[in-house]
Structures are given as C-alpha cells and as structure tokens.
matplotlib code that plots the C-alpha trace (Angstrom):
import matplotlib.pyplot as plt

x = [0.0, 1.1, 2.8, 0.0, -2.8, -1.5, -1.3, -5.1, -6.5, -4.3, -6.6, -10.1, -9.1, -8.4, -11.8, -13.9, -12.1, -12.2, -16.7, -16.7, -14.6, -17.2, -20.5, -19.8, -20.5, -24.3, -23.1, -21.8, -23.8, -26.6, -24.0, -23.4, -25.6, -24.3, -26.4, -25.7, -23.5, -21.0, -20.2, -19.5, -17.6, -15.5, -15.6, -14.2, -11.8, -10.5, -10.2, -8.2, -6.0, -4.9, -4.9, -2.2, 0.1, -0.3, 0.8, 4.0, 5.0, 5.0, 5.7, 7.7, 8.7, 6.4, 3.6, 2.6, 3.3, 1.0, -1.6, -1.8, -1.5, -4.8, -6.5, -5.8, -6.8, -8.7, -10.8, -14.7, -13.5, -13.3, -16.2, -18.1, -16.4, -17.2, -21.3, -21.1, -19.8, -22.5, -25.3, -23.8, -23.7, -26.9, -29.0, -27.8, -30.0, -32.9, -33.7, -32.6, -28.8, -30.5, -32.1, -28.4, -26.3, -28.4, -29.0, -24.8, -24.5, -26.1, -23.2, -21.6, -24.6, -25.0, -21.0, -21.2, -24.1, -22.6, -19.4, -21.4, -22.2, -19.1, -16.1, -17.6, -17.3, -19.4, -23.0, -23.2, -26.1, -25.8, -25.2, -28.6, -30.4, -28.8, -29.7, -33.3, -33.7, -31.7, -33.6, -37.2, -35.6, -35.0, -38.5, -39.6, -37.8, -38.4, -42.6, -42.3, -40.5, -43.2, -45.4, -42.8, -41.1, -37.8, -38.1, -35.6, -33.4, -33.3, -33.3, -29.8, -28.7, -29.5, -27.8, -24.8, -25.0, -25.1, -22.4, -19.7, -20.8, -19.1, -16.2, -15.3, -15.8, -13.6, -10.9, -11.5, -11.2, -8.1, -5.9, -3.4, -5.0, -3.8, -6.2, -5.5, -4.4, -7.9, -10.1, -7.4, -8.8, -12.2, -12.5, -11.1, -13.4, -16.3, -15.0, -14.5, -17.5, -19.6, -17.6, -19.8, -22.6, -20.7, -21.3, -18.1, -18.9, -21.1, -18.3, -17.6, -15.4, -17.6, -18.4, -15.0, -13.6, -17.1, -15.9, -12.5, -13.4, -16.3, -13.0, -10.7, -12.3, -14.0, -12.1, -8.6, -8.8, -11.3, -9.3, -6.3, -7.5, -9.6, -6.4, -4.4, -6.4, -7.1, -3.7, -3.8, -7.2, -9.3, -11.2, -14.6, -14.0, -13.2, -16.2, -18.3, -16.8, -17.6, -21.5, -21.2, -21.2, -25.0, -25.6, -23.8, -24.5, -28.1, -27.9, -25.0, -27.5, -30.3, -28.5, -27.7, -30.5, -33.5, -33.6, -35.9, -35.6, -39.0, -40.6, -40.5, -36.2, -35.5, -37.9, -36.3, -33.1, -32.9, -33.9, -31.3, -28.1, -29.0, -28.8, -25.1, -23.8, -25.4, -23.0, -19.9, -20.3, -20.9, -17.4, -15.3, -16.4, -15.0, -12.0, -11.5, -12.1, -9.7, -7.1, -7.9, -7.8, -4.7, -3.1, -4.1, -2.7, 1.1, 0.6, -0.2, 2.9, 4.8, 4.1, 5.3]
y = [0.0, 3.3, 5.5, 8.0, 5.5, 3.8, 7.9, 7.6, 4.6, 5.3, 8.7, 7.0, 4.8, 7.6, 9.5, 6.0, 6.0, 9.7, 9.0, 5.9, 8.1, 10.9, 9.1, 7.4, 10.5, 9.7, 6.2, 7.8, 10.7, 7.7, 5.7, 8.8, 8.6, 12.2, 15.6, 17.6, 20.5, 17.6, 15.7, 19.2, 20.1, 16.7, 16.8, 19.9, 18.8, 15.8, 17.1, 20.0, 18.1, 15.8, 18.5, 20.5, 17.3, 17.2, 21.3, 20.4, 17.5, 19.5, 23.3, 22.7, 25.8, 27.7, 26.3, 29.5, 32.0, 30.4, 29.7, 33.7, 34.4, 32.0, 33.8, 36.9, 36.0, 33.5, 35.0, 34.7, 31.2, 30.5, 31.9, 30.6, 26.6, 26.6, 27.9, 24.5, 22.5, 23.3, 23.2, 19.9, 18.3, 19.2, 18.6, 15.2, 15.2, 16.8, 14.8, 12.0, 11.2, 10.9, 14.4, 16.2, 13.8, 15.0, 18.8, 19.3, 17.9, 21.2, 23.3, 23.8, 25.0, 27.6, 28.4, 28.8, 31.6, 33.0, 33.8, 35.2, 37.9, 38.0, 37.4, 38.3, 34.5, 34.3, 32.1, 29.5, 28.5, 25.3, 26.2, 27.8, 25.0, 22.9, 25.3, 25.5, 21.9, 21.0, 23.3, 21.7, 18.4, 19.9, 21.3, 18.0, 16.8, 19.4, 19.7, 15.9, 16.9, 19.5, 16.7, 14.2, 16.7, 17.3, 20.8, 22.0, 19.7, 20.3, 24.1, 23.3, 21.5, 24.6, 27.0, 24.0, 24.2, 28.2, 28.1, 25.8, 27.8, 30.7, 28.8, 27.4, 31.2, 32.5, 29.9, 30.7, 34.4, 33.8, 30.6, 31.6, 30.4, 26.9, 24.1, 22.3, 25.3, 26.8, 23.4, 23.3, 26.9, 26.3, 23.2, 25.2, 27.7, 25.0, 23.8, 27.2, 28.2, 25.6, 24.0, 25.8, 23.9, 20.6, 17.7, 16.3, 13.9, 12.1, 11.0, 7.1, 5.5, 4.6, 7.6, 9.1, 6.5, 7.6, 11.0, 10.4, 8.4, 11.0, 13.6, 11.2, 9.8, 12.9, 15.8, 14.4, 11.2, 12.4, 15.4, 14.6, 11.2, 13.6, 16.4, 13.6, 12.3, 15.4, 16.0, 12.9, 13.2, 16.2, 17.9, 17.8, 14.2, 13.7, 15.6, 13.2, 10.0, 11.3, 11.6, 8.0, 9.2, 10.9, 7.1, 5.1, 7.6, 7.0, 3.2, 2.5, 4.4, 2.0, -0.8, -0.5, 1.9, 1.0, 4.7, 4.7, 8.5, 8.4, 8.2, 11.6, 11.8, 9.3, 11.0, 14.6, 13.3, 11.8, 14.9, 16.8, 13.9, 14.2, 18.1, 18.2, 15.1, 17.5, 20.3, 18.1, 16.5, 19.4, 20.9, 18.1, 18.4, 21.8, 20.8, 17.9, 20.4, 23.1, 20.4, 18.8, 22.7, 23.0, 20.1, 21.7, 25.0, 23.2, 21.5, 24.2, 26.2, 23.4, 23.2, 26.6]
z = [0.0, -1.0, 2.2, 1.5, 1.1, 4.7, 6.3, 5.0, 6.6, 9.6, 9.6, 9.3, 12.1, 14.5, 13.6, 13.9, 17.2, 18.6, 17.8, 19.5, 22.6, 22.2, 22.1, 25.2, 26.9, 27.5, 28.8, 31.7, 32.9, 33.0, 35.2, 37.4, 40.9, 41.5, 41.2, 37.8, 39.9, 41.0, 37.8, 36.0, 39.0, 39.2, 35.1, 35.3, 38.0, 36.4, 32.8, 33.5, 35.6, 32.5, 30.3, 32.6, 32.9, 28.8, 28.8, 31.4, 29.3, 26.2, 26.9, 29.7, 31.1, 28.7, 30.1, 32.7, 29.6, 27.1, 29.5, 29.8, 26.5, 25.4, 28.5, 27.3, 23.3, 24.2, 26.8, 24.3, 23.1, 27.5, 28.1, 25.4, 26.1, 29.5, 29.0, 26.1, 28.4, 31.4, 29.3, 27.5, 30.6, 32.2, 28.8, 29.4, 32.7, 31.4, 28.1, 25.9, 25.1, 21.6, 21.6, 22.7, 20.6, 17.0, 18.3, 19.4, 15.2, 14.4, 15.6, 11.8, 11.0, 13.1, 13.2, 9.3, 9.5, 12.7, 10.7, 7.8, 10.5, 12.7, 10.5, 6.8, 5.6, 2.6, 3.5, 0.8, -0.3, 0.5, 4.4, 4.4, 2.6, 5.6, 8.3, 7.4, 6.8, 10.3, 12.0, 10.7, 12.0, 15.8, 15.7, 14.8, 18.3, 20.1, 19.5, 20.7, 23.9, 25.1, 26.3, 27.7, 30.1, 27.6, 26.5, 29.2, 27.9, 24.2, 25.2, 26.8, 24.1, 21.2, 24.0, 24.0, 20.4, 19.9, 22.9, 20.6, 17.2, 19.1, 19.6, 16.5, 14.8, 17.4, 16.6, 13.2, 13.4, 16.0, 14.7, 17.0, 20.4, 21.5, 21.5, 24.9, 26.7, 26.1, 27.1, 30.3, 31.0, 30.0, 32.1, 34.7, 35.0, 34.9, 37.9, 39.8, 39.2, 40.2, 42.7, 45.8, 44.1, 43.7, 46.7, 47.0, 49.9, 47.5, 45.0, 45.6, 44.2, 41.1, 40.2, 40.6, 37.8, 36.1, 36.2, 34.9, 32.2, 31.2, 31.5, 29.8, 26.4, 25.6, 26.1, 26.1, 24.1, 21.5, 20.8, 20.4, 18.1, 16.2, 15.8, 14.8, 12.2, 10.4, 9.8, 7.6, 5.6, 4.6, 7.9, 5.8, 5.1, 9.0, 10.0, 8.0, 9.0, 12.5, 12.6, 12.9, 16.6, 16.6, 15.8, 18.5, 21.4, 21.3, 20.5, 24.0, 26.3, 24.6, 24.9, 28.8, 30.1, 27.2, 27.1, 23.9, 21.4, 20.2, 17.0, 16.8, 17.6, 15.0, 12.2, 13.2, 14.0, 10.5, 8.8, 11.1, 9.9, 6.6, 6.7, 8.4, 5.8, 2.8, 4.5, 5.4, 1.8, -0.1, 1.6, 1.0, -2.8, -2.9, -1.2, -4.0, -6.5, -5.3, -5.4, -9.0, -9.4, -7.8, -9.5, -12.9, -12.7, -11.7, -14.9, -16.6, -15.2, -15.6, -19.2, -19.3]

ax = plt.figure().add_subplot(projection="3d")
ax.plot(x, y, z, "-o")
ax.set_aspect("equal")
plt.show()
C-alpha cells in the first residue's frame, strides 16, 4: 500500500475512534448517581488536571506563559467553552442522550451563518439549505418533547449548540490560540464556578472513575484522536466520518439503560443527519475540486 494511502487509513481509524470516545459520553452521565452541579464540578476537575500534565509534558517551562497568552486572546473562546460544556452536561440530565447527541451535530450549522455575521465569511447557499432543513428536523424533536417533560433539555442543548458555534468562529477568526491550553482553561473555570454547588462527599469511588473516564475519552482522548487524524485526511471528510457518533451515542445508552428516542427523535433526527452530511459532503467536494484545481494549474505552469 502506498505511504500515503496507509497515512489515510491510519486517519479513518483515528476519527472512527475519537466517535466511539465521544458518544460514550451519555453512557456515563446515565452511570453517574451524583447531582448535575458535581459531575460538572468533578468533570471539570478531572479534565483540566490531564490537560495541565499534557501542557507540562509539552511546553515545559512555557507552560505559565502560554496559558496567559490564550487567556488573554482567548478569553470569548473560555467563556463561550465553559457555557457549552454546562449546558452539554446538564441537557444530558434533562432529556434523551438521543435528543443532545443530534441537536450538538447542528453546531456547523450555526458556526457557518454566525461567521457570515461576525467574520464576513461568505454564506453558501448550501449552508442555508442545511440550516433550514436542520432546524425543521430539531423542531420535529423538540414539539415531541413538550409533552414528555424534555423541553428543558433540548433548550440546553440549542444554548450548547449556539455556545460551541461561538467557539469554532472564534478559533476561526483567531488561529493563533492553542487548542488544549484553552479546554485546560475552559475546564477550569467550569470547575471554579460551580464548585460551591458541587457535593463532594457524595463522589464514591464509582463515580469518581465515572468521572475520569467522562474527562478522559471525551475531552482528552477524542481530541487529540480527532487532531491527529485530520492532519492525515481532509477535515470535511473527517467531520463526516464522525457523525457515525450521533448514531452510536443514542444506541449505548439503549443498549444498557433502554432509554428509547422516540418516533418523533429518530424521524427529526434523520432529517437533522442528513442536513449536516449534505454540508460536510458538499465541503469536501469543494476541497477535491480546489485540489484537482490545484493540481491543474502546476501542470499548466509546468508546461510553461
């Protein structure tokens, strides 16, 4: 096998690994026997402790510099992460794994027509074509939630959603600001902020290896699985492979808890995948054609 064609399939391994790290998120806020304000807090805890021993091991001495640089820069993208990762969390204990898992997949959506407004980008038409139809698919969910007690829940989840958008423009519009050092002081915050709230006393021993896994697989793991691999394969191409996990979240928390989505989840849910793969798909077309593109105009030169 060609080196490249290896560097490839090394690369779809890693994303089919970072979803199966991310949708086991659900898995564990339903194995938690802790209140909402402690498994953020001991999240928050947990996660940025990793993420500090990752910044020591690499930057070294560095580490206290760059940390208040991406405070400084970073300060919206901070902000922004830690309000995603509350309301992430706590939509988790409010509605189906199913309802946050499809409603978080929406977050490119909104980031593309939140940069139309905050950065210039130019809105495709195929962006808005997504949004709209995306956004019948969550009112689809979200009309079956009024009667079942979920609407708190899938309100969390758009607020998650809006929450990230924010992020991923601001790391667009400043390319500058590290990656972990940000989610250290994201997670960090979380956990100062809510600590008054938290009930340590009530953290076993279960759900303290809960916790760290919940810290572990999705911010640390997943990350740094999904950073890797999109340094070998297209990020559009990535992205797609990756819904895979709006599938598997839903279907572990079904599998050990019969938490059952609804009729009404899986029709709107549907509409809402398809929307995002239209999106992903349509960007990883461009990106193939910039590169035949590419390719075309060496020749050309080359000819010269």
């Amino acid at each position: 096998m060609p080196p490249q064609n290896r560097d490839r399939t090394l690369g779809v391994v890693l994303v089919l690994l970072s979803a199966f790290a991310w949708s086991l998120n659900g898995l564990y806020v339903r194995f938690l026997t802790v209140d909402v304000w402690t498994t953020l807090t001991g999240r928050g805890i947990a996660t940025s402790t990793m993420l500090l021993a990752a910044l020591l091991v690499t930057r070294r001495g560095g580490t206290g510099r760059l940390l208040l640089e991406n405070a400084r820069r970073g300060w919206i993208v901070i902000v922004a992460g830690s309000i995603c990762m509350m309301t992430f969390v706590a939509a988790l204990f409010y509605t189906t794994v199913a309802n946050v898992t499809v409603i978080y997949a929406v977050s490119p959506l909104i980031a593309g027509v939140l940069a139309r407004f905050l950065i210039g980008d130019r809105l495709v038409a195929r962006t808005i074509v997504a949004f709209a139809v995306a956004l019948a698919g969550i009112v689809i969910m979200v009309g079956a939630s009024l009667g079942a007690g979920r609407l708190f829940g899938d309100f969390l989840a758009l607020l998650m959603s809006a929450t990230f958008a924010v992020v991923i423009v601001e790391m667009r519009r400043k390319p500058d600001i590290d990656n972990v050092a940000s989610s250290f002081l994201t997670c960090l915050l979380t956990a100062v902020i809510l600590a008054p709230f938290a009930s340590f006393g009530a953290i076993d021993l279960q759900n303290a290896i809960v916790l760290f896994l919940f810290g572990f697989t999705s911010n640390v793991l997943g990350f740094f699985l999904f950073i890797a691999a999109v340094r070998r394969m297209p990020p559009a191409e990535a992205g797609l492979i990756a819904t895979i996990e709006i599938a598997l979240a839903p279907f572990w928390v079904w599998l050990f808890f019969s938490e059952d989505p609804g009729t009404a989840t899986l029709f709107g849910g549907s509409i809402v995948v398809a929307a995002v793969i239209f999106q992903i798909g349509g960007e990883l077309r461009q990106g193939r054609r910039m590169v035949i593109a590419d390719g075309l105009a060496t020749e050309v030169e080359n000819l010269r």
